[in-house]
N, C-alpha and C positions, 0 to 999 in steps of 0.2 A: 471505519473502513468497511463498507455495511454491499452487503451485495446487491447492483443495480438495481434500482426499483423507475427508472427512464430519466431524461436528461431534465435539467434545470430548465425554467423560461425568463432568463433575466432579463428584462428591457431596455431596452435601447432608450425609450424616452423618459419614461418616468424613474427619478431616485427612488432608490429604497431606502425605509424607514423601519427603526424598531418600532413592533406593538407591545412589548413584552415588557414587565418591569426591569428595569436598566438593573442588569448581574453587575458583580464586582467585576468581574471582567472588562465589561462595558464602562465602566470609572474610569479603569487605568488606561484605559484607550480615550478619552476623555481628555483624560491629563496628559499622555504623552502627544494628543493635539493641539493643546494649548500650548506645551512648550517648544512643539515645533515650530522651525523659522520660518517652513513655506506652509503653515496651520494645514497637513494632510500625509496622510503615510499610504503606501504602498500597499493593495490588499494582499501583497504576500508578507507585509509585516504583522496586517491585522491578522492573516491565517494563524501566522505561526506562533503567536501568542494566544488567540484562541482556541489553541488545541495543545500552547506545550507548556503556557507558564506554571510555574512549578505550583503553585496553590489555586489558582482559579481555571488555568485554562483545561479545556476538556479530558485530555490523557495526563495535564500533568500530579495530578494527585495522588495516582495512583490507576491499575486494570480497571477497565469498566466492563460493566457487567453485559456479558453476552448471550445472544440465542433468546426465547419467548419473554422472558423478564427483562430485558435489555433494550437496547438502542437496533440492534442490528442480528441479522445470523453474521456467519463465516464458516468456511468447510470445516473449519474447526470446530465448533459449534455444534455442527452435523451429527457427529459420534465421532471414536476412536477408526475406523476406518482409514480415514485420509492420511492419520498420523503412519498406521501399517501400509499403506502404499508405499507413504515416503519412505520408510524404513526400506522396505524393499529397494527403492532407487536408490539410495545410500548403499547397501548390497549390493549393487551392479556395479557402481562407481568404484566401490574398494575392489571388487574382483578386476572390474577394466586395468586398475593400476597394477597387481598382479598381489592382493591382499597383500600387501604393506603390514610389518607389526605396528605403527602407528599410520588412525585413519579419523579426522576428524568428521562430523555432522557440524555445522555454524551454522546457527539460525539468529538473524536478525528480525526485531520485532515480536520479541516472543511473549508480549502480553502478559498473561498470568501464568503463563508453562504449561498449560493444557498441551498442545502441539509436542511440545519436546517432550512429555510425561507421556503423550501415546506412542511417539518414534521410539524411547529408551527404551519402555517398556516391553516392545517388539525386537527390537534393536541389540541392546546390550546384555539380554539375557540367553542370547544364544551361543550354541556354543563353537567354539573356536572363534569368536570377537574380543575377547581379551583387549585386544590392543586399540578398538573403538569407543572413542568418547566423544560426548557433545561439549560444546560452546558456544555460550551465548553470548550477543552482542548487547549489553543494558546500558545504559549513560545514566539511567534514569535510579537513584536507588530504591526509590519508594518500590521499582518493579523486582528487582532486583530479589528484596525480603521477601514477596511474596512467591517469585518461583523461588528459591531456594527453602522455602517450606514445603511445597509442593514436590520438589525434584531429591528431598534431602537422601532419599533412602537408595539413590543408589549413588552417593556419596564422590568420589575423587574423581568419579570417572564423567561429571557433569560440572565444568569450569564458568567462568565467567569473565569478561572482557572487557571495558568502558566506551573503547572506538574502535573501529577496525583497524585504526594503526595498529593495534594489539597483537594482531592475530597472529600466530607465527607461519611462521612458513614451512607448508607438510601436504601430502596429500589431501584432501577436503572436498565435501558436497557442500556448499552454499545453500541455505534455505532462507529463500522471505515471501511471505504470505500473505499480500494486501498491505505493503510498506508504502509505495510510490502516490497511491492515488492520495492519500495522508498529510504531502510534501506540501507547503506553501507553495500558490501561483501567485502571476501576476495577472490581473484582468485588460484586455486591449480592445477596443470596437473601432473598425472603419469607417472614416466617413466618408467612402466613396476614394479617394485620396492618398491621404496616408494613415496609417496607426495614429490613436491617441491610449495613452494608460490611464483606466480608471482608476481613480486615486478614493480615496476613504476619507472624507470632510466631520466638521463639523455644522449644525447648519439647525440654530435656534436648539440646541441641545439635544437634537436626533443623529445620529449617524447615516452618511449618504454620500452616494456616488457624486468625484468631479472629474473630468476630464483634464489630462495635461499631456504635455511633453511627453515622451518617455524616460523612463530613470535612469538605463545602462546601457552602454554600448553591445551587451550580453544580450540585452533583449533586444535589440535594434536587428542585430544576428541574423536571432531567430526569424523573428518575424519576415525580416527578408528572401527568406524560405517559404513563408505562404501565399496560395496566390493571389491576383490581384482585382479580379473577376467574380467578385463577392459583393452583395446587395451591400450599399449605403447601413449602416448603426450594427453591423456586424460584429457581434462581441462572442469571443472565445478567450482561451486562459492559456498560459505559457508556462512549464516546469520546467524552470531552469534548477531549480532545487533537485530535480530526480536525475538530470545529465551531470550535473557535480558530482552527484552520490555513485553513478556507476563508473565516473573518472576514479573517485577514489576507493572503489572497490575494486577495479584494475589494477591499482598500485599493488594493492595484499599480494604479500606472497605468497598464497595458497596455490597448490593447483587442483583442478579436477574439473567437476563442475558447478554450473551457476544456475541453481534455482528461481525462478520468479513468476509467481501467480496472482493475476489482478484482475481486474475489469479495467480493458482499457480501449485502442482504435488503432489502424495506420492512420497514417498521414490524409489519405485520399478519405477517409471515414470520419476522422475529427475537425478537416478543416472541408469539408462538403460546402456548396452556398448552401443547400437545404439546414444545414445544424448553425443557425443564426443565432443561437441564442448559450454556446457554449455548453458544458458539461456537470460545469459548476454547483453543487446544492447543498443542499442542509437534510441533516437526516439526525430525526428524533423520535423513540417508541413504535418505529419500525413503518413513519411516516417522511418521505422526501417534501420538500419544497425548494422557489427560489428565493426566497428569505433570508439570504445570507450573511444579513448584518442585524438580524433577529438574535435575541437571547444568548448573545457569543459566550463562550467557556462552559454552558451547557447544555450543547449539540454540536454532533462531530459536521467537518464541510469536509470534504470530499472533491475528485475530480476525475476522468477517465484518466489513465496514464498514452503515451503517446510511446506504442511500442514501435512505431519506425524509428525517432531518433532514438533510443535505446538500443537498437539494434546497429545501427548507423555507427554510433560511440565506439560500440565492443568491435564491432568489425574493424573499425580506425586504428585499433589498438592491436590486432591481429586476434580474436577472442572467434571461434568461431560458432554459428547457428548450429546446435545439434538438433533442438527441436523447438517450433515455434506455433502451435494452434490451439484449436476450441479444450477448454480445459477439460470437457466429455470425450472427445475424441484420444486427449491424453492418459489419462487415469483410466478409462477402459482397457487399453491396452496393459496400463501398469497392472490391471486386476486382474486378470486373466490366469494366473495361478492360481489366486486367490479364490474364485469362480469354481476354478475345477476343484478346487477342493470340497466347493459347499454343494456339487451333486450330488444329488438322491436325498439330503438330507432337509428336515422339517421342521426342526425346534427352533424355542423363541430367539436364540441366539443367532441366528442361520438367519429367521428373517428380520432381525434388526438390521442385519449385514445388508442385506440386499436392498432395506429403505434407504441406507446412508447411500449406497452405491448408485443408488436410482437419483436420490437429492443432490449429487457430486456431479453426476453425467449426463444427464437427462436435458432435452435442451428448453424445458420447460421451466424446469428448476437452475441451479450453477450451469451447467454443463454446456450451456452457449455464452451465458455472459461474459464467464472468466476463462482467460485466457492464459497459456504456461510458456513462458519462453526459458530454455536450456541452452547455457551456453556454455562452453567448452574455454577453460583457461588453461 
């Protein structure tokens, strides 16, 4: 989930081929095309196993390692900063309710717990918070041991969760931090026409793009949504996995609000004729490409997220927009206390704060690519 480094160039004519030696990964995608009946899966079936199965694919073994030695940064990454902004927005939120004795933090995607370990640390050690605790959303257990080693020392008051069905129903700030672009898509190119869905073959024992039908009436939808005034081999990607997820985060009975920070587009931005070539890439050692079917289970793929129909969804549901722009433009504002605080002062701690704040906001660094949408449940 690695911070923009520009979009994919997948081809419209030529398949893509692995160069890499064929991972374990790449076997069981193998075998489960041999035993399919139409010999081809869905590239949102190949995502979602390249990044979740439980021993080979990319997150599912366990956090991967983030920031100069890693695959990617993330504002997390950055320093403890980001985690004390949020803290602060979790602050506003429990005051907006009218400080509640019970007031949750849920952070979804919480990787190795860094994120949660800079919010509690900020968070739960102030005083008159008594009644504030975090919870996390893990399915995964591998993650699970490793933030509760991390998170252990401030004990009952940092819970865990397996699905969001879980979650109870109380006051609550919802945090996810780069979850959506992560989701399995589907691949589609125009041929002038109509949609066709790239499908994931086999083809002399390489992996490579074929054309079909499409698979679901869900995607059939969508697509009928975009417009139709787009060059001939036109390919972009469809997350119907990240509209599911905010259906069923709608359901929780939390209230408060709804955190969500990513790199992502409207509508009018991600389905441009100019962005021909979708959004889609591979990202390894802090290098992108369109190599998507390259070395699968050891590099993350990635997509923009499509914050129009996310917003579309929540408003559907009555959810309202409290705040929706450049992640610089947000987090500035959330610092702004924080700032006044660090006037007149000189030390090295003063100005690590200001490098994070500069790498968060700056529109060189994060602070244009990612983007913060607040939603109000």
């Amino acid at each position: 989930m690695p911070l923009n480094a520009g979009a994919a160039t997948l081809t419209a004519a030529t398949p893509l081929r692995h160069l890499f030696p064929m991972t374990e990964l790449m076997r069981i995608l193998h075998d489960d095309l041999a035993n399919s009946q139409e010999g081809r899966l869905t590239f949102a079936q190949v995502m979602e196993k390249a990044l979740y199965h439980p021993q080979h694919g990319y997150y599912g073994p366990g956090p991967r390692r983030i920031g100069r030695s890693g695959d990617f940064y993330t504002a997390v990454s950055v320093g403890p900063l980001y985690g004390r902004l949020l803290a602060e927005l979790a602050l506003q939120g429990w005051k907006e309710q009218g400080s509640p004795g019970e007031f949750a933090v849920i952070e979804q995607a919480a990787h190795d717990g860094q994120l949660a370990e800079d919010i509690c640390e900020e968070l739960l050690g102030r005083q008159g918070t008594k009644g504030l605790r975090y919870l996390i959303v893990e399915p995964n257990p591998r993650y699970e041991v490793v933030q509760r080693q991390r998170l252990e020392r401030f004990g009952e008051r940092v819970k865990w969760v397996s699905s969001l069905a879980e979650l109870p129903a109380m006051p609550a700030l919802f945090l996810c931090n780069e979850l959506p672009d992560a989701m399995p898509v589907h691949l589609v190119r125009w041929n002038g026409q109509v949609w066709h869905e790239l499908y994931v073959a086999a083809d002399r024992g390489e992996l490579t793009f074929t054309p079909a039908a499409l698979s679901s009436s869900e995607l059939e939808s969508e697509l009928a949504r975009l417009p139709t005034d787009l060059p001939e081999g036109y390919t972009t990607e469809v997350n119907l996995a990240a509209l599911a997820w905010m259906q069923e985060l709608i359901k929780v009975p939390f209230h408060g609000q709804i955190y969500i920070a990513d790199y992502g587009l409207d509508d009018f931005e991600l389905y441009s004729p100019t962005r021909s070539t979708g959004t889609l890439r591979r990202y390894a050692q802090h290098q992108t490409d369109d190599r998507v079917l390259e070395n699968l289970g050891e590099c993350d793929l990635t997509t923009h997220i499509n914050f129009t129909r996310l917003i579309e969804t929540a408003e559907a549901a009555s959810l309202k927009v409290r705040s929706y722009e450049l992640q610089g433009r947000f987090l500035g504002k959330l610092a702004m206390p924080v700032l006044a605080s660090l006037e007149g002062r000189r030390d090295g701690s003063t100005q690590a704060l200001l490098r994070q704040f500069q790498s968060l906001t700056h529109p060189a660094f994060m602070g244009r690519s990612f983007r913060v949408l607040v939603l109000e449940k």
